[in-house]
C-alpha positions as CSV (number, residue, x, y, z in Angstrom):
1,X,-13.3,-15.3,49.9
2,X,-14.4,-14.8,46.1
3,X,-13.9,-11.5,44.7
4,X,-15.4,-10.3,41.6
5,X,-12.5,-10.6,39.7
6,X,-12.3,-13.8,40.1
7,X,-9.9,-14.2,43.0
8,X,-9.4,-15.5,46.3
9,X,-8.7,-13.9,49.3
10,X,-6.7,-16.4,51.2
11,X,-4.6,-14.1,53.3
12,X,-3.3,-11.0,54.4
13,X,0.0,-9.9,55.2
14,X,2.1,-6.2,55.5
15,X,1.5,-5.9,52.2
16,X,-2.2,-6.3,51.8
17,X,-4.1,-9.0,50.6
18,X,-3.1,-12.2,49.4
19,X,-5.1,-13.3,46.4
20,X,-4.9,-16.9,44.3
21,X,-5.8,-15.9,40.7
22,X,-8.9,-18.5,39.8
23,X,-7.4,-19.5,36.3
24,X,-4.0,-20.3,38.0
25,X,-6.0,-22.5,41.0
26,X,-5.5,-25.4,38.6
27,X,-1.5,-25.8,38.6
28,X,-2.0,-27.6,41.9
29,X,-1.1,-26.8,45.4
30,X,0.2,-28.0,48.9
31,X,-0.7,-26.7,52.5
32,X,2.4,-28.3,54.5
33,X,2.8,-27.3,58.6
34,X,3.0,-29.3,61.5
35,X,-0.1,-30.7,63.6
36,X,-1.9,-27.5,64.8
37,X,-0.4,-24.7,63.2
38,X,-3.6,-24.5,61.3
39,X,-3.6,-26.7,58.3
40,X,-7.5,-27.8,58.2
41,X,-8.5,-24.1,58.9
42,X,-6.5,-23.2,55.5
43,X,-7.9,-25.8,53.6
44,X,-11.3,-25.2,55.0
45,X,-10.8,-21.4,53.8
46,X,-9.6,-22.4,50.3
47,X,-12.7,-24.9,49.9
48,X,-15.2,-22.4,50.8
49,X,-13.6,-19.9,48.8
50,X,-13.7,-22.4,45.5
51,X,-17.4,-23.0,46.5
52,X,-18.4,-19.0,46.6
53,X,-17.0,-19.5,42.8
54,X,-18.9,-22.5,41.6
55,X,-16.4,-24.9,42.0
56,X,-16.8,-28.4,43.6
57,X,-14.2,-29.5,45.5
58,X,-13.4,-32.9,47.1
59,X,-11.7,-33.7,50.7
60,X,-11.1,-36.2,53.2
61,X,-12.4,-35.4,56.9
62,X,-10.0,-37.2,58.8
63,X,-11.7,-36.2,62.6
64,X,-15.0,-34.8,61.4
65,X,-13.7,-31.3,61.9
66,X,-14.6,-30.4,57.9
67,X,-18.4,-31.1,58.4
68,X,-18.8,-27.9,59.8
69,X,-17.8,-26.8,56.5
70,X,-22.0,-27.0,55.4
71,X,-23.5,-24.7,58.4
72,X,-22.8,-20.9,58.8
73,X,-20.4,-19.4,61.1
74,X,-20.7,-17.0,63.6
75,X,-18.9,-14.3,65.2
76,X,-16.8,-15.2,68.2
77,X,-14.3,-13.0,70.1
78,X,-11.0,-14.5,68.4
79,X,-12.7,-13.2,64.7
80,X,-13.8,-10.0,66.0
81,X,-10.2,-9.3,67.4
82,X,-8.5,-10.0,64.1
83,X,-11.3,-8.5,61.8
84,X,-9.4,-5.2,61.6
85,X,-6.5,-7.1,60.0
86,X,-8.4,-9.0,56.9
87,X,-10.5,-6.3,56.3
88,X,-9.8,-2.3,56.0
89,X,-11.9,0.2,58.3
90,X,-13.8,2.6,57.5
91,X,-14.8,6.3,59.4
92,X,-17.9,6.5,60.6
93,X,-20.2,10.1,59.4
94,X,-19.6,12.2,62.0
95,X,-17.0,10.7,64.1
96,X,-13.2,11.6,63.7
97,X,-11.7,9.2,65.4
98,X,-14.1,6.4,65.0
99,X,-14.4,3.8,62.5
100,X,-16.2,0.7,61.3
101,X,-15.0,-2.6,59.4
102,X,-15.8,-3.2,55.7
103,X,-16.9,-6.9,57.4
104,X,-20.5,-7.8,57.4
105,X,-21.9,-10.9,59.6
106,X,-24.4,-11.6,57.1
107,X,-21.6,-12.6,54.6
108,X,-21.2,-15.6,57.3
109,X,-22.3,-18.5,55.5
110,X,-22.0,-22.6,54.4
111,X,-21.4,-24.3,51.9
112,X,-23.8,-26.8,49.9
113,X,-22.2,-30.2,51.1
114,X,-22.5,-34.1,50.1
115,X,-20.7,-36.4,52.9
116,X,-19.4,-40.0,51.8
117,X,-18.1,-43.3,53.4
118,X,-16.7,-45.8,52.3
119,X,-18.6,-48.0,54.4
120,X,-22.1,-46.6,54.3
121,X,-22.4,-45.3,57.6
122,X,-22.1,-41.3,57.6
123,X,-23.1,-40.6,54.3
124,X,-23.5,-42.3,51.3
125,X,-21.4,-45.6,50.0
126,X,-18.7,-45.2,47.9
127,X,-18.0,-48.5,45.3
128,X,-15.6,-49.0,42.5
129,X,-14.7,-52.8,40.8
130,X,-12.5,-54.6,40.8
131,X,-12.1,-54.4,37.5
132,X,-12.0,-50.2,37.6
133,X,-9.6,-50.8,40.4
134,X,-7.3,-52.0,38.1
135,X,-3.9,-55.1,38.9
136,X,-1.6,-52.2,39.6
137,X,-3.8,-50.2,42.5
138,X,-4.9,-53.5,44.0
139,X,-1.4,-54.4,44.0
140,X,-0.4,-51.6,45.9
141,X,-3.4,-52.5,48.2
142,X,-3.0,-56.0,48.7
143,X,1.1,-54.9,48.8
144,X,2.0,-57.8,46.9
145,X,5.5,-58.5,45.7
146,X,6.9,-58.3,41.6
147,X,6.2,-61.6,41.1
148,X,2.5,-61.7,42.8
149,X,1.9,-58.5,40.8
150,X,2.8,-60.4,37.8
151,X,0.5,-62.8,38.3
152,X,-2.4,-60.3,39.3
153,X,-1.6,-58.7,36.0
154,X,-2.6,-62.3,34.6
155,X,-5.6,-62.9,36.2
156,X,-6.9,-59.9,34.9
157,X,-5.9,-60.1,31.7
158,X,-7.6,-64.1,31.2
159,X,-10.6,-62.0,33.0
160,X,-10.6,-59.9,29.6
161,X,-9.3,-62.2,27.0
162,X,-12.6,-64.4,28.2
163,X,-15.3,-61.3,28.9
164,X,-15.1,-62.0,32.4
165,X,-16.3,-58.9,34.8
166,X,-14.8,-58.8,38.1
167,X,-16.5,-56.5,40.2
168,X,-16.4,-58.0,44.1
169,X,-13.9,-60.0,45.9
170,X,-15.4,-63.2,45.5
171,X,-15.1,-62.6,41.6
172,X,-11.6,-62.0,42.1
173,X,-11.0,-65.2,44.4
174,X,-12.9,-67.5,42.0
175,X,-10.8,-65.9,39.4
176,X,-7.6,-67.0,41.2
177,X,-9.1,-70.2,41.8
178,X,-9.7,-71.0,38.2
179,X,-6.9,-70.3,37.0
180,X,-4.9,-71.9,39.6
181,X,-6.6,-74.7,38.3
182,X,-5.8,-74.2,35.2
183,X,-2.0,-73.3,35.5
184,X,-0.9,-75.3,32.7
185,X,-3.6,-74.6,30.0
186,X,-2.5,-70.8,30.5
187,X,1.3,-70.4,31.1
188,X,1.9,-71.4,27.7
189,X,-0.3,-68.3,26.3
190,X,0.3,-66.0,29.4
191,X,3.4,-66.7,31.3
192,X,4.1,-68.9,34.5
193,X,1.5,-69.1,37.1
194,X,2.4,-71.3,40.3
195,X,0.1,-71.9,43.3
196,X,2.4,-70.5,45.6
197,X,1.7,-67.0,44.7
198,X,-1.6,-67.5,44.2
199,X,-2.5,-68.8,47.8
200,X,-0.2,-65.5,48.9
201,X,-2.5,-63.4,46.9
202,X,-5.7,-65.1,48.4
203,X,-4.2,-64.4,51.7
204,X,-3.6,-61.1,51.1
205,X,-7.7,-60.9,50.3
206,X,-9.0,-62.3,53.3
207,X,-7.3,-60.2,55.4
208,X,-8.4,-57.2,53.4
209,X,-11.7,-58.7,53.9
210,X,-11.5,-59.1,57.4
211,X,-10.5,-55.7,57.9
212,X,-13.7,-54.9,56.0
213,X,-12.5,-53.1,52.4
214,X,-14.9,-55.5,50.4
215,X,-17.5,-53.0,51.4
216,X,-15.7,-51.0,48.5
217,X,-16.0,-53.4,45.8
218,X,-19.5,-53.7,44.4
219,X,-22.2,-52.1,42.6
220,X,-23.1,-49.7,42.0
221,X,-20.0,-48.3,41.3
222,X,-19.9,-44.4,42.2
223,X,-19.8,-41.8,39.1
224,X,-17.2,-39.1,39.5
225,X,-19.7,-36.8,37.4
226,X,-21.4,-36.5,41.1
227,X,-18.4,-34.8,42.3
228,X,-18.9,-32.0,39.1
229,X,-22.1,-30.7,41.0
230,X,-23.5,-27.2,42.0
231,X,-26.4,-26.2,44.0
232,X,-27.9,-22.5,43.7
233,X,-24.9,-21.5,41.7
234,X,-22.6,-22.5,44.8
235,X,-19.8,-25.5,44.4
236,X,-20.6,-28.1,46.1
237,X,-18.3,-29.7,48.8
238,X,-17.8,-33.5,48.9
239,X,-16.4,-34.6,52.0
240,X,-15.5,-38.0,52.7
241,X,-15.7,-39.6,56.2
242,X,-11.9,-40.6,57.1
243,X,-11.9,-41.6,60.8
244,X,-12.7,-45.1,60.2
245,X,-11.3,-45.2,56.6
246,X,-7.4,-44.0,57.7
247,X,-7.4,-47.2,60.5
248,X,-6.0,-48.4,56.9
249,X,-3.6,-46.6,56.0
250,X,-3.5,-48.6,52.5
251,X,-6.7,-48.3,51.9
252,X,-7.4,-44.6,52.5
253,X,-4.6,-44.0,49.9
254,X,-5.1,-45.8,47.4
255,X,-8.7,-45.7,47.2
256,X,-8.2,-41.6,46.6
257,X,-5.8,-42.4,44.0
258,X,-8.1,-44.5,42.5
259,X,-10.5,-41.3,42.5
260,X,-7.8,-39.4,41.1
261,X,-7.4,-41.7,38.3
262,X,-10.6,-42.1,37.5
263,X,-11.3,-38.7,37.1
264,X,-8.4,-38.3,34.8
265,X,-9.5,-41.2,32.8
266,X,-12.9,-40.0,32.7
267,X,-13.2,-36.5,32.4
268,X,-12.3,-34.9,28.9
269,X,-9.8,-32.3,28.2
270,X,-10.9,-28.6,28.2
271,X,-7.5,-26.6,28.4
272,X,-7.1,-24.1,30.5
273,X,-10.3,-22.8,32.1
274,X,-11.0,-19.0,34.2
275,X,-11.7,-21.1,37.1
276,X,-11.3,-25.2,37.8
277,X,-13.6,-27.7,37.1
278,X,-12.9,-29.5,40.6
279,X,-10.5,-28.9,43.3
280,X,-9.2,-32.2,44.6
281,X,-7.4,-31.9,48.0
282,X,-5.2,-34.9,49.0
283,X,-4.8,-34.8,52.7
284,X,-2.4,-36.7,54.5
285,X,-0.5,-37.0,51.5
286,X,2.5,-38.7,53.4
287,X,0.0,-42.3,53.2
288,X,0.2,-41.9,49.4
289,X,3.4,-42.1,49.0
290,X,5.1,-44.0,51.7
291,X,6.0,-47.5,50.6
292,X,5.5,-47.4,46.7
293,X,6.6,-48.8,43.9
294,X,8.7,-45.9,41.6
295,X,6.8,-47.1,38.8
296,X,3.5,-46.5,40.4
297,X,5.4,-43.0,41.5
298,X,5.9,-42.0,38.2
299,X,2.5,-43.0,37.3
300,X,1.4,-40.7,40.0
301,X,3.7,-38.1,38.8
302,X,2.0,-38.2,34.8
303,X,-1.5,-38.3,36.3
304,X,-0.7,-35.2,38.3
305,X,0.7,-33.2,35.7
306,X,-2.2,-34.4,33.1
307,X,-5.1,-33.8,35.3
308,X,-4.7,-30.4,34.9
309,X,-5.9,-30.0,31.3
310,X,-9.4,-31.7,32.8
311,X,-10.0,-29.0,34.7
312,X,-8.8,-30.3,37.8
313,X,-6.8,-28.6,40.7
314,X,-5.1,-31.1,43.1
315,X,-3.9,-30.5,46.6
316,X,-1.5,-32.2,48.5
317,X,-2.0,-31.6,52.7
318,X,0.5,-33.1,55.2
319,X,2.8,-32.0,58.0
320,X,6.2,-32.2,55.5
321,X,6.8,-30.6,52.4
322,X,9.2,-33.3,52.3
323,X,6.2,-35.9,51.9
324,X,5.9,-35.3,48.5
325,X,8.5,-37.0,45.8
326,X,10.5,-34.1,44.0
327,X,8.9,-34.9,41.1
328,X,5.5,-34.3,41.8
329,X,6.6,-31.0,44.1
330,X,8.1,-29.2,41.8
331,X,4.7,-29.2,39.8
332,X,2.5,-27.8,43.0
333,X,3.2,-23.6,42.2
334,X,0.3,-22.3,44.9
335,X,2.0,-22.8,48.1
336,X,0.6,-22.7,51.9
337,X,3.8,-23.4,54.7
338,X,2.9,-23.4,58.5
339,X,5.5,-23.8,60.7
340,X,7.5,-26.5,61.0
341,X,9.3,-28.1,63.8
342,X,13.5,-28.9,63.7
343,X,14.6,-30.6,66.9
344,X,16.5,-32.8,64.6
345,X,19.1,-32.6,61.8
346,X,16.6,-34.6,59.2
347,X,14.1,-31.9,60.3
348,X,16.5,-28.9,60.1
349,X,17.5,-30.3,56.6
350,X,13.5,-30.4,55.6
351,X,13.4,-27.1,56.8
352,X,16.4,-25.4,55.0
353,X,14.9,-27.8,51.4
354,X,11.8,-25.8,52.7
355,X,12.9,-22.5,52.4
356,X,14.5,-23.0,49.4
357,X,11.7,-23.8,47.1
358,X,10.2,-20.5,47.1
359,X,11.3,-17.0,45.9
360,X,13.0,-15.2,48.7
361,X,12.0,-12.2,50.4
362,X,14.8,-9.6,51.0
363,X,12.5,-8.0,54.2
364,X,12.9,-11.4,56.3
365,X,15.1,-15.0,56.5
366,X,12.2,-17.5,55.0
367,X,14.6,-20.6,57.2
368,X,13.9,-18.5,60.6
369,X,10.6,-18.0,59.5
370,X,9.4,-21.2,59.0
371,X,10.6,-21.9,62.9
372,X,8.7,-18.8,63.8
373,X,5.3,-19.2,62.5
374,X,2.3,-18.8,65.4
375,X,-0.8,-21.0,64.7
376,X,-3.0,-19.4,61.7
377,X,0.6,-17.3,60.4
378,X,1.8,-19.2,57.4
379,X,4.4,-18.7,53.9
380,X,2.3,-18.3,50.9
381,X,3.6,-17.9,47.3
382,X,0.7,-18.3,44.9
383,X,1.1,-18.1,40.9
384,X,1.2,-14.9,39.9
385,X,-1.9,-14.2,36.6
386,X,1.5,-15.2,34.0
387,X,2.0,-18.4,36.0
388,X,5.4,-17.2,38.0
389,X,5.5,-17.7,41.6
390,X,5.4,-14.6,43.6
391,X,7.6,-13.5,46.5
392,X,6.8,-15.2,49.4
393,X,4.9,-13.4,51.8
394,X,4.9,-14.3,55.9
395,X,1.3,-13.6,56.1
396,X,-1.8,-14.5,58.2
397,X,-4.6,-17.1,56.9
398,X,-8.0,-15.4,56.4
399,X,-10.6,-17.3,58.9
400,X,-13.1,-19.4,57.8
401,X,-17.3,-18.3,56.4
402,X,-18.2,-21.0,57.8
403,X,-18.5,-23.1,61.0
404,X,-15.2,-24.4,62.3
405,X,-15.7,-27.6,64.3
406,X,-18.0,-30.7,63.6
407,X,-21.8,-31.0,63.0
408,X,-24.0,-33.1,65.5
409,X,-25.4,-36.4,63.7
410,X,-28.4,-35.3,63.6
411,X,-27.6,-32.8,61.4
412,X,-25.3,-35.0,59.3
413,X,-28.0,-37.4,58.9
414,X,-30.6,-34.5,58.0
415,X,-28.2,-33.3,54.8
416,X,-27.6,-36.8,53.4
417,X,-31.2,-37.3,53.0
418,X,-32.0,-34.4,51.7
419,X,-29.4,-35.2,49.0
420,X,-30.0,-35.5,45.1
421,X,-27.6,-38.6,45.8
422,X,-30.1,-40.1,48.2
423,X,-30.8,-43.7,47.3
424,X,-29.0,-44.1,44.0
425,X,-25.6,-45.6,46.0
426,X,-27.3,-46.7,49.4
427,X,-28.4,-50.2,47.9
428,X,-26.1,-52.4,46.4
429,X,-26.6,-54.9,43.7
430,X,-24.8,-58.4,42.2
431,X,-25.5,-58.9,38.7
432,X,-23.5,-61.6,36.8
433,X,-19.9,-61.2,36.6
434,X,-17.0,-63.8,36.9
435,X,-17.7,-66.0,39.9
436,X,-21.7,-66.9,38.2
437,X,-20.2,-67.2,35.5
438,X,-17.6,-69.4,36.7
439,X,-19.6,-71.3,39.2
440,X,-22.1,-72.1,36.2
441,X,-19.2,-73.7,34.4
442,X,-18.0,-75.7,37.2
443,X,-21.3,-77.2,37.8
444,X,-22.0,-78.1,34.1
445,X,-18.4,-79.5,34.4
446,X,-19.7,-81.5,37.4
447,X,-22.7,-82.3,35.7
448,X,-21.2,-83.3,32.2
449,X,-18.6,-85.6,34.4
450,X,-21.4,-87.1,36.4
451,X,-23.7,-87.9,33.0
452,X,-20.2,-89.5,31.6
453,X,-19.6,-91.5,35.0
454,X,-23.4,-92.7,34.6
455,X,-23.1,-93.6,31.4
456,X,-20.1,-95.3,31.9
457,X,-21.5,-97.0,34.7
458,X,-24.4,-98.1,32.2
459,X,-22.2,-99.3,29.7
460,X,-19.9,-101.5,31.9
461,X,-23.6,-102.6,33.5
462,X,-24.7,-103.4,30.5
463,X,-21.2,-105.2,29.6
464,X,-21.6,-107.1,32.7
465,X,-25.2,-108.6,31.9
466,X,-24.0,-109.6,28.2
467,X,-20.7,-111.5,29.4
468,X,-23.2,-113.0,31.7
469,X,-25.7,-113.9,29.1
470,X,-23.1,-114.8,26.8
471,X,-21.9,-117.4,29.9
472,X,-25.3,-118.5,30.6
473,X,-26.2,-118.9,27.1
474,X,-22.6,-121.5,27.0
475,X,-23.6,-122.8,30.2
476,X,-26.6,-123.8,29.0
477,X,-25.7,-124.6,25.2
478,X,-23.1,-126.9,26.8
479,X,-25.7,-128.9,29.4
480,X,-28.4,-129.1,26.6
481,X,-25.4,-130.6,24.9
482,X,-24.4,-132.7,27.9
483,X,-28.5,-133.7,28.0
484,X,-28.8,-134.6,24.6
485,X,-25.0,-136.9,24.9
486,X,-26.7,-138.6,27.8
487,X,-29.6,-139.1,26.3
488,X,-28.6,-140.6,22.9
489,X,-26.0,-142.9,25.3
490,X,-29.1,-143.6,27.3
491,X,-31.3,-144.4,23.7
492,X,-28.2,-146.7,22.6
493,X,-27.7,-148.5,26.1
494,X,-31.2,-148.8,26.0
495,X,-31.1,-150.1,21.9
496,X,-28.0,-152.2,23.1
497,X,-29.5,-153.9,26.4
498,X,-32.7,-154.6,24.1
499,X,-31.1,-155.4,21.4
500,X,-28.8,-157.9,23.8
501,X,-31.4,-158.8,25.5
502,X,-33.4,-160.4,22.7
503,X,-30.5,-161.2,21.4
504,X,-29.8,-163.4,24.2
505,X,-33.6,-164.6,24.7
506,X,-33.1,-165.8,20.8
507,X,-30.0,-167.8,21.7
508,X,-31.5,-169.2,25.2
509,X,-34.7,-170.2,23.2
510,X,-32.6,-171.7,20.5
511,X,-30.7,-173.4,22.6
512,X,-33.6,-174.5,25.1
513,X,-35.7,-175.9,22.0
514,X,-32.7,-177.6,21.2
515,X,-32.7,-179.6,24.0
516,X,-36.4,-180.2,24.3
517,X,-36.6,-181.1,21.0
């Protein structure tokens, strides 16, 4: 709950209220208990309280529970029984021993609320590129080895050297393809590229496809500006539709690191602000982290301890504080604990590591406590208004304004078309990019090669019909030759028969008049 002074009321214990000063809501957070002690119903509280103070937040809704977040809430027997401990009583005129809460039912109320998916299908479609996704996030997602990476890091840099925009998958495949194909033009200028790899990392697509994460790559891409929204002077809450989206594990995690980054790439710095710019809560922050890299760690570490000078608050939610790497830890200073379970010595060690990052109490043992902690009772410590932890309280979690549980369909359906986001990410569209690009290429290629082949086939036609000219015109210089031999023998057999012939008539009639003479 907001309070004037800008403060939340998050909790009340011994003490009094428990209150998270709003300029100190950026230095990050975690909410860490085991399943059931009341983890969602904190957040939930927190996220409403942000949005009483204008300011966004994002979540995940892993079961659906956190739709209830945009419809009011209404008094039920468990609230009215703890009323008298969130809020003080007052005597009624008239009445000695009679008295009346400070609580009104009217202040029951929810929150202005945009739902997302990843796939489309209950709310609208969340895109990035492949391109904004970046070789080290798709890495991680594809979980590709050093040497793979390397060659991812390749791909995409040839993709920029040339002005190539991959956006989809099939981009990126046709990517791999061409260059592949063109291992030895590049290795010179970029480094080593076998096949080998390259089929693994083509594998690794497909059955990322098949599992149905190229819904995510596309246009158009989603603006994290739409996250920066209010309505009515309200923040608005952003809850993304998890169910089907944490069957991948991978997927869920990286994809809201992706978010993360983009929103410390994007947004510019402003410093330290009265009251956050966005409150980003991480849940089931054990995904994040399980199985990667250091590198990409440390990465995570920097954008965590940047992203607060944009204005933006980041909370980690998940059953261990132990989840989260040291590094990044020891920069969360608003902490939520529910209890935790120790039935084994890794889990009595978490516990003991648990008690030890806050400030101790002298009225109670914060190791016992943690083991003692009912549903709804939790350790806070938030930042005090200098930015020091406080004393950690054992306290109970103020319930939430509005409705606990999930919203019918119906009702989901009603709010995402009413939304100022309605239609602007619902319809995707492929403009040109790598593989048009690429495919255009190919088939001038193929259509260059087949001109050549033609004309090659002309010219050795035509090479064909000259030799056999050329032999014809022999062929027939030599019988014309032959012709004219046979016929100038013929003229002279003919000259010499005659000739004889006379010859022989002269001698026969010489000799014949001989005689008769």
């Amino acid at each position: 709950m907001y309070t004037e002074d800008k403060q939340f009321y998050i909790a009340h214990c011994d003490n009094g209220p428990l209150y998270l000063v709003g300029k100190m809501a950026n230095r990050h957070g975690l909410i860490a208990g085991a399943t059931g002690t009341g983890k969602t119903v904190t957040l939930q509280v927190l996220a409403e309280s942000f949005s009483q103070a204008g300011v966004p937040c994002f979540m995940a809704d892993m079961k659906g529970d956190l739709s209830g977040i945009s419809q009011a809430g209404k008094m039920s027997g468990f609230i009215e029984k703890r009323l008298p401990e969130f809020f003080p009583a007052e005597p009624v005129e008239g009445e000695e021993n009679a008295s009346n809460t400070t609580f009104n039912a009217e202040l029951f109320h929810g929150c202005p609320t945009r739902f997302f998916d990843v796939f489309g299908e209950q709310g609208h479609p969340l895109r990035a590129t492949i391109s904004d996704m970046g070789p080290q996030l798709l890495a991680r997602l594809l979980a590709l080895n050093e040497t793979q990476t390397g060659i991812l890091n390749i791909v995409f840099k040839i993709a920029d050297d040339r002005g190539l925009l991959l956006i989809d998958m099939k981009d990126l495949r046709l990517m791999l393809d061409y260059v592949a194909k063109n291992a030895k033009e590049f290795t010179t200028t970029y480094g080593t590229i076998t096949s080998v790899s390259v089929g693994a990392i083509q594998r690794a697509l497909l059955a990322l496809e098949a599992e149905g994460a190229d819904q995510f790559f596309g246009e158009p891409a989603f603006n994290v500006y739409d996250f920066l929204q209010t309505e009515g002077g309200l923040g608005v809450m952003n809850v993304l539709a998890a169910d089907k989206l944490m069957l991948n594990p991978k997927l869920y995690s990286t994809f809201l690191l992706w978010l993360l980054s983009e929103l410390y790439t994007q947004l510019p710095e402003v410093g330290d602000l009265e009251l956050p710019k966005l409150i980003f809560f991480f849940d089931e922050a054990h995904m994040l982290f399980k199985d990667t890299s250091k590198a990409l760690v440390d990465k995570i570490e920097q954008v965590i301890r940047l992203v607060r000078s944009k204005g933006v608050g980041v909370y980690f939610v998940t059953q261990s504080p132990d989840d989260v790497p040291e590094a990044i830890a020891g920069q969360l200073g608003n902490r939520v604990l529910h209890g935790l379970r120790a039935y084994t010595p890794k889990e009595q060690k978490t516990v003991r590591a648990a008690a030890q990052t806050f400030r101790a109490n002298p009225k109670f043992n914060t190791e016992n406590a943690i083991l003692e902690l009912g549903t709804g009772e939790a350790l806070v410590s938030f930042l005090d208004e200098k930015g020091a932890p406080c004393i950690v309280e054992r306290a109970k979690i103020l319930f939430p304004l509005s409705q606990i549980g999930a919203i019918t369909d119906e009702q989901r359906q009603q709010i995402i078309r009413s939304s100022r986001l309605y239609g602007t990410y619902d319809k995707s569209f492929d403009r040109e990019s790598a593989y048009e690009v690429l495919v255009a290429e190919q088939q001038q290629a193929e259509k260059r090669a087949q001109k050549e082949a033609e004309e090659e086939a002309k010219r050795k036609e035509k090479e064909a019909k000259e030799k056999e000219k050329a032999k014809s015109s022999k062929s027939s210089k030599s019988t014309k030759k032959s012709a004219t031999r046979k016929a100038a023998e013929k003229a002279i057999n003919t000259t010499a028969t005659t000739f004889g012939r006379q010859l022989g008539k002269s001698i026969f009639r010489s000799i014949l008049g001989g005689i008769f003479k």
